[in-house]
C-alpha positions as CSV (number, residue, x, y, z in Angstrom):
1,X,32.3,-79.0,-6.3
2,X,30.8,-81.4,-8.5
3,X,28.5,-84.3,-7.2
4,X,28.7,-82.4,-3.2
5,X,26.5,-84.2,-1.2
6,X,25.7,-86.8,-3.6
7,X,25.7,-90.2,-2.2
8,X,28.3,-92.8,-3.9
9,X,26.9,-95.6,-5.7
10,X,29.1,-98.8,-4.7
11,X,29.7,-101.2,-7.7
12,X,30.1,-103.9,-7.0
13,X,32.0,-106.6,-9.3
14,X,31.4,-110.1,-10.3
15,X,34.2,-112.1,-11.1
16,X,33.3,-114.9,-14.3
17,X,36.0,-116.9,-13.9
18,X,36.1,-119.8,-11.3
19,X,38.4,-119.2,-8.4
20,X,41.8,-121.2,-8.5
21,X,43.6,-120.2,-5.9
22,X,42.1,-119.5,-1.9
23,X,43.2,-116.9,0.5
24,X,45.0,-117.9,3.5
25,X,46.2,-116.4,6.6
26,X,49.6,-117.3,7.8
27,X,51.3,-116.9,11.2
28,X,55.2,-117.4,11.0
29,X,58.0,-116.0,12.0
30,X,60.8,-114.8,10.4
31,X,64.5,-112.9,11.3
32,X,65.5,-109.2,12.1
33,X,68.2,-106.8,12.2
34,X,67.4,-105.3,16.0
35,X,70.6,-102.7,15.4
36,X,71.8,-100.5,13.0
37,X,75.1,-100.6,13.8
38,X,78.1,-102.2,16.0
39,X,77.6,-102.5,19.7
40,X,79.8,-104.1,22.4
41,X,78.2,-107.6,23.2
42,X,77.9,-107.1,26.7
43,X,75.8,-104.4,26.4
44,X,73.4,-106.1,24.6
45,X,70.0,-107.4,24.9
46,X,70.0,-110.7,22.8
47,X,66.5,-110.0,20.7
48,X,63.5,-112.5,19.7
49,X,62.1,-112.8,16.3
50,X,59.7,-110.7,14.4
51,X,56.2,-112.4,14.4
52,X,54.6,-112.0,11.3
53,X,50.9,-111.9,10.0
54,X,50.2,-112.6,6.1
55,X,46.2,-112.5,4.6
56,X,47.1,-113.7,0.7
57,X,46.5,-115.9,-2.2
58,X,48.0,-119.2,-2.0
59,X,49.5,-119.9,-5.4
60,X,51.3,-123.4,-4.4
61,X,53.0,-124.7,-1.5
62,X,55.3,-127.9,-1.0
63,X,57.4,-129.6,1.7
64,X,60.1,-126.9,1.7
65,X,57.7,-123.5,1.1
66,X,54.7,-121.5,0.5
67,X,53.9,-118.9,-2.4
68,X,51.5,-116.4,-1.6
69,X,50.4,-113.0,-3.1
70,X,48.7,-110.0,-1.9
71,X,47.1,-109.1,-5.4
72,X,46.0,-111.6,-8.0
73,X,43.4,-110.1,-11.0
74,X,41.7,-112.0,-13.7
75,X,43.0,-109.8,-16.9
76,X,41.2,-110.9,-20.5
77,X,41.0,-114.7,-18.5
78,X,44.5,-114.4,-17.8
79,X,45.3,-114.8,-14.1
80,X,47.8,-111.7,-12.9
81,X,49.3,-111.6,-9.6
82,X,51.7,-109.0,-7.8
83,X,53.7,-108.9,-4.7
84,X,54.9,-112.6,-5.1
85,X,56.3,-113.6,-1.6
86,X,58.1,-117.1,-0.8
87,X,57.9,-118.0,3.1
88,X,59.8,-121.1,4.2
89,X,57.6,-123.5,5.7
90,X,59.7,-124.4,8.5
91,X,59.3,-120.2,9.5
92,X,55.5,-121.3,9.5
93,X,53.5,-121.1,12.8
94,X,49.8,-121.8,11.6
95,X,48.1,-121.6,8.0
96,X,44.5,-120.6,8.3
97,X,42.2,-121.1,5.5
98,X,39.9,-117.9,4.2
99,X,36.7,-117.8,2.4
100,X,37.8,-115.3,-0.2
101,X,34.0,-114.1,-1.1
């Protein structure tokens, strides 16, 4: 095969653009379905809620709620972002600021 037993060269980048935005990590919790279908009650073991663990951008956050996303890009100066997620901020445990480089 081509390149076999080359060594990769790493590139690494260098973002021009000032950062806007910092990474976060948030501890919350939030609900579940334990069941996938009907079951008498008594037999039941009541469940607990799912804990949850999101590393992200913060984008905003207020009184209510938190906006986060796992990608963000800087395309022609023009910030991008994907995987947009809304978490309630009563669901929220602990917010954790991260040094994003």
């Amino acid at each position: 095969m081509p390149g076999e037993g080359k060594a990769r060269k790493c590139i690494a980048l260098k973002m021009d653009t000032e950062i806007k935005y910092s990474m976060v990590l948030i501890e919350w919790v939030d609900s579940r379905q334990p069941t996938k279908g009907s079951q008498f009650l008594e037999d039941m073991e009541m469940p607990s809620t799912s804990k949850c663990l999101s590393i992200e951008w913060l984008l905003d956050e207020d009184a209510e709620r938190v906006v986060i996303a796992v990608h963000r890009n800087d395309q022609d100066q023009y910030d991008q972002v994907m995987g947009v997620m809304v978490i309630p901020s009563c669901s929220i445990k602990k917010k954790t600021p991260l040094k994003a480089f």
